[in-house]
C-alpha positions as CSV (number, residue, x, y, z in Angstrom):
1,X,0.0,0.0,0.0
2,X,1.2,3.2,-0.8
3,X,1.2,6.4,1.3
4,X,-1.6,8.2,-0.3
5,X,-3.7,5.3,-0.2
6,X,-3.0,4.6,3.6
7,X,-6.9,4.8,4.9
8,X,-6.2,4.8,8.6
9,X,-4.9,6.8,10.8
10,X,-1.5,4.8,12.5
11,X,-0.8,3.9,8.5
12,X,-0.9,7.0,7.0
13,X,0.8,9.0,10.1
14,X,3.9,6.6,10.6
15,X,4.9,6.7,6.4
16,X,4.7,10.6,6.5
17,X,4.9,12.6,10.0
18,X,5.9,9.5,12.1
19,X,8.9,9.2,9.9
20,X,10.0,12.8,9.5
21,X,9.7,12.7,13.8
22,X,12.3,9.7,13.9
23,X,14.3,11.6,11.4
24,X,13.9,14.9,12.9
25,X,14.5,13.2,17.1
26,X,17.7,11.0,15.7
27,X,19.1,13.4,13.3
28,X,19.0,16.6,15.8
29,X,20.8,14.5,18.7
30,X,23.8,14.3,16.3
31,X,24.2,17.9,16.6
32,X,23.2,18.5,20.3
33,X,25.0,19.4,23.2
34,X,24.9,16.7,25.1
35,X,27.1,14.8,21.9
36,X,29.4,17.5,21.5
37,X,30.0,17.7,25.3
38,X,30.2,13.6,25.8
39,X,32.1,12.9,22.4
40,X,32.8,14.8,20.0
41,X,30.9,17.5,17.7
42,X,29.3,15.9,15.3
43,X,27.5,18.5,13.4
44,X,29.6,17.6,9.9
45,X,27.8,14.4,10.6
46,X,24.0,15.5,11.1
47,X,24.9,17.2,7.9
48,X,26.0,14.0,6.4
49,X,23.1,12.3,7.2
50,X,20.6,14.7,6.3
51,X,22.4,14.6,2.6
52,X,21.8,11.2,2.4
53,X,18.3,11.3,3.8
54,X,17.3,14.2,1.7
55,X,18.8,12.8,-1.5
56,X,17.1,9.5,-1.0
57,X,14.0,11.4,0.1
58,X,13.7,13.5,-3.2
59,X,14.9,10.9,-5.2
60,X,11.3,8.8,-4.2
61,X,8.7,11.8,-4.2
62,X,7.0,12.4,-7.6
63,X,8.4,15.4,-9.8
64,X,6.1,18.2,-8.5
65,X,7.1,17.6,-5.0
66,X,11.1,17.7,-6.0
67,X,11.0,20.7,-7.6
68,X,8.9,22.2,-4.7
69,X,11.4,20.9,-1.8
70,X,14.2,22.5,-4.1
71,X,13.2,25.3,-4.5
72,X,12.0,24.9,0.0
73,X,15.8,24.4,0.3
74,X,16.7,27.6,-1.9
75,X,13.8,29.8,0.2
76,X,15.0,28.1,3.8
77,X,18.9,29.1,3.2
78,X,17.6,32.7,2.6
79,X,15.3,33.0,5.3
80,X,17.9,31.0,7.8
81,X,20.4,33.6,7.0
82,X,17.8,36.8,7.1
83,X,16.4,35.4,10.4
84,X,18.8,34.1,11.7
85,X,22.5,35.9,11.7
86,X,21.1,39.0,10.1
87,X,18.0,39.9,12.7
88,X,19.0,37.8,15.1
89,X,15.8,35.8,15.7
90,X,17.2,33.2,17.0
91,X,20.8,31.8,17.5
92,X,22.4,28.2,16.8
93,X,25.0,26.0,18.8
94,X,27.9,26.8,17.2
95,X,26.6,30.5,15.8
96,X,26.5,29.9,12.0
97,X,23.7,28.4,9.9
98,X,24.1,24.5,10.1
99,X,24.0,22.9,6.2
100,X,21.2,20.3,7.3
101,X,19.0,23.3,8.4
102,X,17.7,24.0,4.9
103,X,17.3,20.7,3.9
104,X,15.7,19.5,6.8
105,X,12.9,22.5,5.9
106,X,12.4,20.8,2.8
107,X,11.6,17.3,4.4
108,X,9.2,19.4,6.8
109,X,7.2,20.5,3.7
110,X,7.7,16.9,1.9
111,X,6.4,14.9,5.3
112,X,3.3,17.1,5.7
113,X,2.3,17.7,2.2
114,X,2.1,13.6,2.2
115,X,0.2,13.3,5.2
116,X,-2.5,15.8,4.2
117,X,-2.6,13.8,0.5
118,X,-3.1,10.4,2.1
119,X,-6.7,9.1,1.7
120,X,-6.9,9.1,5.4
121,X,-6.2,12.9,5.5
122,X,-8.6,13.6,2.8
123,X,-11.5,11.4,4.5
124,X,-11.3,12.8,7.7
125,X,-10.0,16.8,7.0
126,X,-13.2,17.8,9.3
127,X,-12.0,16.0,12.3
128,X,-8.6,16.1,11.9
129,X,-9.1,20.2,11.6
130,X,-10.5,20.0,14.8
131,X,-8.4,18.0,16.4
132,X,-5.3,20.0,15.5
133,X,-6.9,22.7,16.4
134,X,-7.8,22.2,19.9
135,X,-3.9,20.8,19.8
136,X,-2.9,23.9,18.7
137,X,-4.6,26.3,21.0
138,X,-3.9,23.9,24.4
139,X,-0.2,23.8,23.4
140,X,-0.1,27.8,23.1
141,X,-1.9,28.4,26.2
142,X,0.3,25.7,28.5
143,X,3.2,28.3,26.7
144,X,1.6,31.3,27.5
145,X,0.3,30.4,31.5
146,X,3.5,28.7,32.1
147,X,6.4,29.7,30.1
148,X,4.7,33.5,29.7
149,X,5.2,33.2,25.8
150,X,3.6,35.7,24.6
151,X,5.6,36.2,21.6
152,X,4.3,32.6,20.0
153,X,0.5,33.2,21.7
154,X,0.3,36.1,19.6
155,X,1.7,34.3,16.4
156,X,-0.7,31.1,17.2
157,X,-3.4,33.4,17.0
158,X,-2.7,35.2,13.7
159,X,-2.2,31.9,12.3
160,X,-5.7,30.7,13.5
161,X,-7.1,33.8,12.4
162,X,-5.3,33.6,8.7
163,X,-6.5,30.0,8.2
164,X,-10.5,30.9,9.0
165,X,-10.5,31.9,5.5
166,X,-8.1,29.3,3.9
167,X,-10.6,26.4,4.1
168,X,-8.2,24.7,1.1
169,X,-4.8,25.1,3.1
170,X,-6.0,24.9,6.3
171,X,-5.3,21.2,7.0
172,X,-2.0,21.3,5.2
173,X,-0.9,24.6,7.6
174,X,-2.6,22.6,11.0
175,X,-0.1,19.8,10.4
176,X,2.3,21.9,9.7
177,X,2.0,23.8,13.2
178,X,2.4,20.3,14.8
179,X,5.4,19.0,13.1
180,X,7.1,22.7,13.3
181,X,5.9,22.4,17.1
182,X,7.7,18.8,17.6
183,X,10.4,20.4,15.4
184,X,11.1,23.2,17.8
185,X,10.9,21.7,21.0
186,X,13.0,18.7,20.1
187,X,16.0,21.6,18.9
188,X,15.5,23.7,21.8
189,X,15.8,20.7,23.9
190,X,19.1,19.5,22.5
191,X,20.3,22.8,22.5
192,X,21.2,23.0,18.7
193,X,19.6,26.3,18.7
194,X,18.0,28.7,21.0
195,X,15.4,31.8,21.6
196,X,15.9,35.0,22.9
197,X,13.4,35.8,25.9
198,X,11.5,38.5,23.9
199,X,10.6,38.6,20.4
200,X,14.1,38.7,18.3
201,X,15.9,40.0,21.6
202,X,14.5,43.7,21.1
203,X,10.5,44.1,21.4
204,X,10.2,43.8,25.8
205,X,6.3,43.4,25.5
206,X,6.7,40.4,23.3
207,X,8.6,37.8,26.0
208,X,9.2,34.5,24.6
209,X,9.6,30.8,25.4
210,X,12.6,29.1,24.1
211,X,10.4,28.2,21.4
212,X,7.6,30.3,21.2
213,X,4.6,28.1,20.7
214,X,3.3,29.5,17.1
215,X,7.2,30.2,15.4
216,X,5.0,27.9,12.7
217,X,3.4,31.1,11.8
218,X,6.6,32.3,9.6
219,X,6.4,28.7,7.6
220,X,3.5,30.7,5.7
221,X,6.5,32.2,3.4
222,X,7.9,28.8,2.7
223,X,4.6,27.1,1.3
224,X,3.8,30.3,-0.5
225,X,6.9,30.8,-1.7
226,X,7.2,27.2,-3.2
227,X,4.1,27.5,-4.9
228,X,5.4,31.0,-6.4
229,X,8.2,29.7,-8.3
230,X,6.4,26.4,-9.0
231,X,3.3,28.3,-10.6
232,X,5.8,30.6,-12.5
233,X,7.1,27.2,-14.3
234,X,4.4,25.6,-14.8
235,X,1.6,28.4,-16.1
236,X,-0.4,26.6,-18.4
237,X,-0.2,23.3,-16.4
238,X,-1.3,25.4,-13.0
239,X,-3.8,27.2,-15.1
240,X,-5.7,23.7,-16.6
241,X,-5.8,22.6,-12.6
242,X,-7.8,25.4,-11.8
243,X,-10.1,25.5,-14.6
244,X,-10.5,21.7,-13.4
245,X,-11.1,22.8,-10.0
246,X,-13.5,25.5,-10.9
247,X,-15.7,22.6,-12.4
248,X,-15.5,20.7,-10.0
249,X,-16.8,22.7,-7.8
C-alpha cells in the first residue's frame, strides 16, 4: 500500500509525520550538546546524514514535489540567513547556519504535504481540523500560563485567524503547526539552537519561550513561496488545474 492510499490513521501518520519525527528526534541529537559535550561534535555528521536522507528522500517523491522541496531548500537558506545571523531571531550551537538546516525544511514541507494527500487525511479533514486545532490552541496556552510566551501566543493566533478563511490550506498549515511544534521543541531541547526571551531579543512586550509556541506562523513564506516559483514554471499546467477545479466545484 502506498502512502496516499494509507486509509487509517497509524498507517498514514507513521509513512509521512511519524517518519519525518524519527528523522527529525535521531538526526538533531547528532548535533546536540549533550554529543558535542560527551564525544565529540558531530555537526559535519548530522549534515551527512541529512544529505543522504534528503537525497534519497527527493529521489522517491513524484516530480512536483522535487522541484517544490528545491526550490523549499533555496527559500530556507535565505530566510535562515535573514532570520537568523542577520536579525538575530534566534541563534544556533555553534553561531553559523548549520547545512542540514535548509534541507531539513524541505523534508518538513515533503512529510506534511504527504500526510494531508493520504486518503486518510482527505476522508477525515473535518476531524482532523479539529483535532489540530484544539492541539494547537492547548499547546499555546500551557506556553503562555507557564512559560509567559507571549511572543508565539500572539503568532498562534494570527495563524488561527489567517486560516479561518483558507478552508483549502488549512489542513496542510494545521499539520504543519504540529510537526514545526515537535520540530522546535526537540531543537531547543538539544540545544542546537535557541530563543531569545522576547521577540528577536528587542520588542520587551513580546517575551518569549525558548520556542515560542506559534514560530510555525513564519512557515507561511515557505509554502507560498514554493508555490510561487512552482506556478511561474508551470503556467499553463497550473492554469488547466484550476479551470478543473473551478468545475468541480
Amino acid at each position: 500500500m502506498s502512502v496516499v492510499t494509507s486509509k487509517t490513521f497509524f498507517p498514514a501518520f507513521i509513512k509521512t509525520l511519524g517518519t519525518l519525527f524519527l528523522y527529525i528526534f535521531v538526526g538533531l541529537l547528532l548535533d546536540s550538546v549533550f554529543i558535542s559535550e560527551n564525544y565529540q561534535d558531530s555537526q559535519w555528521l548530522a549534515n551527512l546524514v541529512m544529505v543522504i536522507i534528503f537525497s534519497i528522500t527527493l529521489f522517491k517523491v513524484n516530480r512536483r514535489i522535487r522541484e517544490q522541496m528545491i526550490y523549499a531548500v533555496l527559500i530556507a537558506t535565505v530566510g535562515e540567513y535573514a532570520f537568523s545571523l542577520g536579525m538575530g531571531m534566534y541563534t544556533y550551537r555553534l553561531e553559523n547556519i548549520p547545512h542540514y538546516i535548509p534541507m531539513g525544511h524541505a523534508l518538513v514541507y515533503a512529510g506534511v504535504l504527504y500526510f494531508t494527500k493520504t486518503t486518510y487525511s482527505k476522508n477525515n479533514k473535518v476531524l482532523l481540523e479539529k483535532v489540530f486545532t484544539i492541539l494547537i490552541i492547548l499547546y499555546a496556552v500551557v506556553f503562555l500560563i507557564f512559560k509567559n510566551d507571549v511572543f508565539g501566543f500572539v503568532l498562534t493566533v494570527a495563524t488561527l485567524l489567517v486560516l479561518r478563511k483558507k478552508p483549502r490550506e488549512r489542513m496542510f498549515y494545521l499539520a504543519m503547526f504540529i510537526a514545526v511544534g515537535y520540530l522546535e521543541i526537540i531543537g531547543t531541547n538539544y540545544q542546537c539552537w535557541w530563543w531569545p526571551t522576547t521577540a528577536w531579543d528587542v520588542i520587551p512586550f513580546l517575551p518569549s519561550a525558548n520556542p515560542p509556541s506559534g514560530i510555525s506562523f513564519f512557515y507561511f513564506g515557505l509554502d507560498l513561496g514554493c508555490l510561487y516559483f512552482y506556478k511561474k514554471r508551470h503556467k499553463i499546467a497550473w492554469a488547466r488545474m484550476k479551470s478543473i477545479r473551478r468545475l468541480k466545484n
